[in-house]
C-alpha positions as CSV (number, residue, x, y, z in Angstrom):
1,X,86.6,321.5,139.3
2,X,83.7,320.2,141.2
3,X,82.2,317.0,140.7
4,X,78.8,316.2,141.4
5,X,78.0,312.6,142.0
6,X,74.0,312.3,142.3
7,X,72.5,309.7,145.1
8,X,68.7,308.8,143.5
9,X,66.1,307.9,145.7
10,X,66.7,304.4,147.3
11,X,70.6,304.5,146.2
12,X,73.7,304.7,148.0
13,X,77.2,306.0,147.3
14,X,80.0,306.4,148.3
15,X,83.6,308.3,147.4
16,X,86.9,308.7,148.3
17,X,87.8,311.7,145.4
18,X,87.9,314.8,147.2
19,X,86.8,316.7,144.3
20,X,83.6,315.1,143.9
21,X,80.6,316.7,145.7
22,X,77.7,314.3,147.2
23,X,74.6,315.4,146.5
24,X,70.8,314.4,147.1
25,X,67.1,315.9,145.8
26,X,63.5,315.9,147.1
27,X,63.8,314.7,151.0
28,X,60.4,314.0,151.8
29,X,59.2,311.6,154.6
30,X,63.1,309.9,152.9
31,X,66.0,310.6,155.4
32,X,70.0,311.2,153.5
33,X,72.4,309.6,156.2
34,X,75.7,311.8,155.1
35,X,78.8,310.5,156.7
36,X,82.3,311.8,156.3
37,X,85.8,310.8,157.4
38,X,87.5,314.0,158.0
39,X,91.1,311.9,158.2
40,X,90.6,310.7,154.6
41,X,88.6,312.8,153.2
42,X,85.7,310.3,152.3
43,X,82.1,310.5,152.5
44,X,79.0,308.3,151.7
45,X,75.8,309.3,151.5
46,X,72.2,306.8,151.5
47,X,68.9,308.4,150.8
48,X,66.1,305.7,152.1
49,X,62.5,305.8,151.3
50,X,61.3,303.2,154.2
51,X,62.3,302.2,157.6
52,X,61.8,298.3,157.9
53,X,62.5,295.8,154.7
54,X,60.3,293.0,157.1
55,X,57.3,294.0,154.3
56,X,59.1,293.6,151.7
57,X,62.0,291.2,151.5
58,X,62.6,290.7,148.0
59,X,62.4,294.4,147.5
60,X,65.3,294.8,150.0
61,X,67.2,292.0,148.6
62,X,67.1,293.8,145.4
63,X,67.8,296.8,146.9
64,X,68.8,297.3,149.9
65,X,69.3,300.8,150.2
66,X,65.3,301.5,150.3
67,X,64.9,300.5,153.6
68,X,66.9,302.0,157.2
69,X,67.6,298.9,158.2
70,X,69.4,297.1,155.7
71,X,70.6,300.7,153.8
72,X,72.6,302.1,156.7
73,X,74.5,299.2,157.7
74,X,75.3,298.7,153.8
75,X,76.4,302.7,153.9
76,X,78.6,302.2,157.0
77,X,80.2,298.7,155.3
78,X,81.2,300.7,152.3
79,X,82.8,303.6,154.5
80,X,84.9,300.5,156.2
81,X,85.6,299.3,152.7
82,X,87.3,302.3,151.5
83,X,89.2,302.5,154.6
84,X,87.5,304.6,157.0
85,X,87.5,303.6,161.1
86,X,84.0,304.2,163.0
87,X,85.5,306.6,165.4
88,X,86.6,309.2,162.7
89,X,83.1,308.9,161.4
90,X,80.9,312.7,161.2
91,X,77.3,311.6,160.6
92,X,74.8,314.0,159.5
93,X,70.9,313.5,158.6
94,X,68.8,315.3,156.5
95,X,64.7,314.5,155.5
96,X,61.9,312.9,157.8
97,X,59.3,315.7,156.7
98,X,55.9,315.1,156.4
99,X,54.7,316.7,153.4
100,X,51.9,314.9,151.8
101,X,50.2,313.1,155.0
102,X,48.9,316.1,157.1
103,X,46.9,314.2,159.1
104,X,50.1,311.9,160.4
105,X,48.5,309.0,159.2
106,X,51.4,307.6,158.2
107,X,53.7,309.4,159.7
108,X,56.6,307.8,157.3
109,X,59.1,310.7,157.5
110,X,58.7,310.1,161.6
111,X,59.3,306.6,161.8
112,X,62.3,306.6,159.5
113,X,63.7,309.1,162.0
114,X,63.0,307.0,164.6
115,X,64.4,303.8,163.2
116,X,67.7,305.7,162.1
117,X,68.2,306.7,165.7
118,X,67.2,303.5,167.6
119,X,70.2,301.8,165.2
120,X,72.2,304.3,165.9
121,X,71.8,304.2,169.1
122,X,72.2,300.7,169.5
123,X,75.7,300.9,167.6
124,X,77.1,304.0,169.4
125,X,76.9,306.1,166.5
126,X,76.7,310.2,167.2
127,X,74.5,311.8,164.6
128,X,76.4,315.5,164.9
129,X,73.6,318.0,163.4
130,X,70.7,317.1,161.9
131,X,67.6,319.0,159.7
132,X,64.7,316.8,159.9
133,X,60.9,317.0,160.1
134,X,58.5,319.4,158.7
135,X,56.4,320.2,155.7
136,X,59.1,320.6,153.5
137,X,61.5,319.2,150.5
138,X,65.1,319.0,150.8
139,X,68.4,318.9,149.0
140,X,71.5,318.0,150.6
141,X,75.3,317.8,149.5
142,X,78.6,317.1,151.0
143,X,81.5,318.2,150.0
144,X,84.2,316.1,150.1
145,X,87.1,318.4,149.9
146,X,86.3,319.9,153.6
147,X,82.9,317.9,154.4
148,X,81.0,320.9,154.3
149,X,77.0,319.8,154.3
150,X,74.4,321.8,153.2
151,X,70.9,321.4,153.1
152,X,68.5,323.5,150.8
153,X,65.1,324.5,151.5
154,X,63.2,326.1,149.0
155,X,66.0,327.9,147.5
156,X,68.0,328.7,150.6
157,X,71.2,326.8,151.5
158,X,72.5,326.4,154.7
159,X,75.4,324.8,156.6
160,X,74.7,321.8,158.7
């Protein structure tokens, strides 16, 4: 029986039960970093509303998981925790839409993208498929028993 373990906005988790199924709602300008270890049979998954915590420290300290920059690294620490190696790592990202600024003022959903990738860059992290940008609301699972990701837009599911 499938279990479904819900990651909120701003909220990190991760599993090592291969029944349990990791799923997140409403990716807006927020980006869900998904990574699974295919060897164990782990996943994590963060959903982070903001790409630097340098604006708001306390906020980060509080939470962490808010913010690109002090979320992923806390994902990837608890993927290491549970016994998981980098190099068996399948990452997979979800969000960066820009629904509510149509003008790009803000541009939120774009530069959490970009921060995500710059870190991963820097760490030598391959981000294997991806559904990101656009006027549109997300939800997005894995499934631990195979790693199958989907993400669901307006009430159509696909693979990722």
């Amino acid at each position: 029986m499938e279990k479904l373990l819900t990651i909120d906005i701003a909220d990190i988790k991760v599993s090592n039960d291969p029944s349990v199924t990791l799923v997140t709602y409403a990716l807006g300008s927020c980006i869900a970093v998904i990574v699974f270890d295919p060897v164990n049979r782990y996943g994590g998954m963060i959903h982070y509303m903001l790409p630097f915590s340098t604006k708001s420290p306390e906020k980060a300290a509080k939470n962490p998981a808010m913010f690109a920059d002090t979320g992923i690294p806390r994902l990837f620490e608890q993927m290491y925790a549970l016994g998981s190696k980098k190099e068996n790592l399948v990452v997979k990202v979800a969000g960066g839409g820009q629904l509510y600024d149509d003008k790009g003022t803000f541009n939120i959903g774009k530069r959490n993208y970009t921060v995500m990738r710059k870190m991963f860059w820097k760490n030598n992290i391959i981000v294997s498929a991806e559904d990101v940008g656009g006027a549109k609301s997300r939800t997005a699972k894995l499934r631990l028993s195979d790693g199958r990701v989907t993400v669901k837009v307006k009430g159509v599911e696909s693979v990722l």
